[in-house]
C-alpha positions in Angstrom: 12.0 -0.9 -16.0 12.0 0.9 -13.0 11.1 -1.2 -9.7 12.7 0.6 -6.7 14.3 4.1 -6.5 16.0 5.8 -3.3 17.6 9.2 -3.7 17.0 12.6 -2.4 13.6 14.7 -2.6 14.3 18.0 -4.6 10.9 19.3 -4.6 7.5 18.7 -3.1 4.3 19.5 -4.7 0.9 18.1 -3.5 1.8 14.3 -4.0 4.5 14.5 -6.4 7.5 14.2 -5.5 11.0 15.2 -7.8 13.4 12.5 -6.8 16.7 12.9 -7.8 19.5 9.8 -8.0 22.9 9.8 -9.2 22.0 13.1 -10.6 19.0 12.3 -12.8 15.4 13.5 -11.3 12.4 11.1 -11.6 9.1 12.9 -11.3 7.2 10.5 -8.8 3.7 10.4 -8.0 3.0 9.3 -4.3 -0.2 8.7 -2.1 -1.3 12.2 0.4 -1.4 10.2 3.2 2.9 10.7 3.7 4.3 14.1 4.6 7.8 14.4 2.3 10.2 17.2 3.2 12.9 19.0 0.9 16.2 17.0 0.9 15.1 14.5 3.0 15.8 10.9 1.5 13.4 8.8 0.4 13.3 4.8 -0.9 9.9 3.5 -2.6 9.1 0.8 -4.5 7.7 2.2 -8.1 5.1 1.1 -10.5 5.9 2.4 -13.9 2.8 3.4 -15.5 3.0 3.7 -19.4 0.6 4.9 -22.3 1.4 6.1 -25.8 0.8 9.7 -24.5 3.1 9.1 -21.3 5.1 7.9 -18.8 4.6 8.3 -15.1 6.0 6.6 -11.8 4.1 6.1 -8.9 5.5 5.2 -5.7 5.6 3.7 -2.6 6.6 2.9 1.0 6.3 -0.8 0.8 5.3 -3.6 -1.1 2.4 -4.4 0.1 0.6 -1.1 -1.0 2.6 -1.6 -4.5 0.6 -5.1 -5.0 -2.5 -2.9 -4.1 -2.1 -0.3 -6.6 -1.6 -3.0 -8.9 -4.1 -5.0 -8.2 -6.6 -1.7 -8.3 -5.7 -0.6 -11.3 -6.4 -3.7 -12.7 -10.7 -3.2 -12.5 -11.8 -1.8 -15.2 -12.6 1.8 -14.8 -10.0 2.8 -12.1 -6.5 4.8 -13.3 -3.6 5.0 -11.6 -4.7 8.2 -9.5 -8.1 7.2 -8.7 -6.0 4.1 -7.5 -3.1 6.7 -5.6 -6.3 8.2 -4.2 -7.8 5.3 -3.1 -4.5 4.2 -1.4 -3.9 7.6 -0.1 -6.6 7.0 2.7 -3.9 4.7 3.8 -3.5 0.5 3.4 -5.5 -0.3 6.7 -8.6 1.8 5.9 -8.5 -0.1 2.3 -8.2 -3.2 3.8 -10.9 -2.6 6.8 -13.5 -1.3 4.3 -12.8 -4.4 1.9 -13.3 -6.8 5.4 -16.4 -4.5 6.1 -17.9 -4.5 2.6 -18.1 -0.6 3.0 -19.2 0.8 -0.5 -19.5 4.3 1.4 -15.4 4.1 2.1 -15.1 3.9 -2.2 -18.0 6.0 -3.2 -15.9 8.8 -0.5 -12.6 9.0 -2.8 -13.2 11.4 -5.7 -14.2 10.7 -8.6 -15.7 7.3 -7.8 -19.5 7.2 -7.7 -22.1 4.0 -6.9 -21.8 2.2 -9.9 -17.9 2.1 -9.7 -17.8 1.8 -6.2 -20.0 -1.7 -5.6 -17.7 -2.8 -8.7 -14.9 -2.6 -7.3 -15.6 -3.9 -4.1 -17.3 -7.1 -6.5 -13.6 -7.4 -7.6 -11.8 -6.9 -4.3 -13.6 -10.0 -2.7 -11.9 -12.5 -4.7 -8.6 -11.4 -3.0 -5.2 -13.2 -4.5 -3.6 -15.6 -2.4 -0.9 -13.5 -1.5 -2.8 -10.5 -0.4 -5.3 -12.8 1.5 -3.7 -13.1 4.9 -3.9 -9.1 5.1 -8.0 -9.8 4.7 -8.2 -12.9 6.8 -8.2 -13.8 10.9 -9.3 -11.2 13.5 -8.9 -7.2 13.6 -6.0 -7.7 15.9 -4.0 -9.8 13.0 -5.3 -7.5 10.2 -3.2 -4.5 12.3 -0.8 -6.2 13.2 -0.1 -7.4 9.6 -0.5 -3.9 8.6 2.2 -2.7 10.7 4.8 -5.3 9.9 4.2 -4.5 6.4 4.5 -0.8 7.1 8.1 -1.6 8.9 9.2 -3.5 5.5 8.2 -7.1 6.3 7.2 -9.2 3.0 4.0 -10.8 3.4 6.0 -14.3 4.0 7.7 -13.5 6.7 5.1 -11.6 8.2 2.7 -15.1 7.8 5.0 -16.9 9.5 5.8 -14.3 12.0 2.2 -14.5 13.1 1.4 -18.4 12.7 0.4 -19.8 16.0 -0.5 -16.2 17.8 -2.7 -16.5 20.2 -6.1 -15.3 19.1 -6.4 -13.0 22.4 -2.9 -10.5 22.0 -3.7 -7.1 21.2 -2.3 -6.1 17.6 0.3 -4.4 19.4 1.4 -7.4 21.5 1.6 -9.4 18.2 3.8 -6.6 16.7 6.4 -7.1 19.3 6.1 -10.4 19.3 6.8 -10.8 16.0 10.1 -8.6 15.6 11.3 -10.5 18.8 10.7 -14.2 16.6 12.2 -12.9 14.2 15.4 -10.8 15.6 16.1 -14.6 17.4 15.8 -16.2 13.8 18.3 -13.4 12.9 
């Protein structure tokens, strides 16, 4: 299987991306909200999606939006491109409409409507225990948390990055914070 992937982009089209490494090309699909350039390298973490019918790759920036996708494609009723377009709004507006319990965030990505929309935000409250920190703590934590995990932090680190921040720092005071902790752990 397939888990991570760096190589060069070959072509762009829309959100799919033709990767090619050690001179095979992968055919990846990839949320909108990235701009990808013609022979610019690129390193995502991939989700293999398989059927009888097909085989497809979708990937990603980090981690953190991989266990997403995962864990959306795993309601009943969403596919891995409603899930690429849910993502595609980007990992903090999924998170901050999960925290806000706003159905009009879901109902917006195409080709979710009411029904599916309050269902999956049903499912999203019980959040696993390694996605929970993203959910939990004030609006200042949930960016900063977001960031980190944008820069290539695993949630671990991140948690203890953040332990014992003081409740007042702006999210971009806990961002610096944490990359000095952890540059002295270094």
């Amino acid at each position: 299987m397939i888990h991570y992937l760096s190589g060069t982009i070959i072509d762009v089209d829309n959100n799919l991306l033709l990767v090619e490494n050690n001179g095979i090309g992968y055919e990846i699909f990839v949320p909108h909200n990235q701009s990808y350039h013609k022979r610019g390298n690129i390193q995502l973490f991939v989700y293999p999606h398989i059927t009888s019918e097909q085989y497809q790759l979708y990937g990603f920036g980090t981690r953190e939006e991989k266990k997403w996708f995962k864990r959306l494609i795993n309601i009943s009723g969403i596919g891995p491109k409603t899930a690429l377009n849910i993502l595609s709004s980007g990992l903090d507006r999924l998170l901050r409409a999960i925290t806000e319990k706003n159905k009009g965030f879901f109902e917006s990505v195409s080709g979710i409507g009411k029904k599916t929309a309050l269902k999956i935000m049903i499912e999203l409250v019980e959040v696993p225990t390694d996605l929970a920190p993203t959910l939990g703590g004030n609006s200042a934590y949930q960016e900063a948390f977001t960031t980190l995990s944008r820069l290539g932090y695993e949630s671990h680190i991140i948690q203890e990055l953040l332990k014992n921040s003081s409740t007042k720092a702006s999210a971009g005071e806990l961002v610096t914070l944490a990359i000095k902790k952890h540059a002295q752990k270094s």
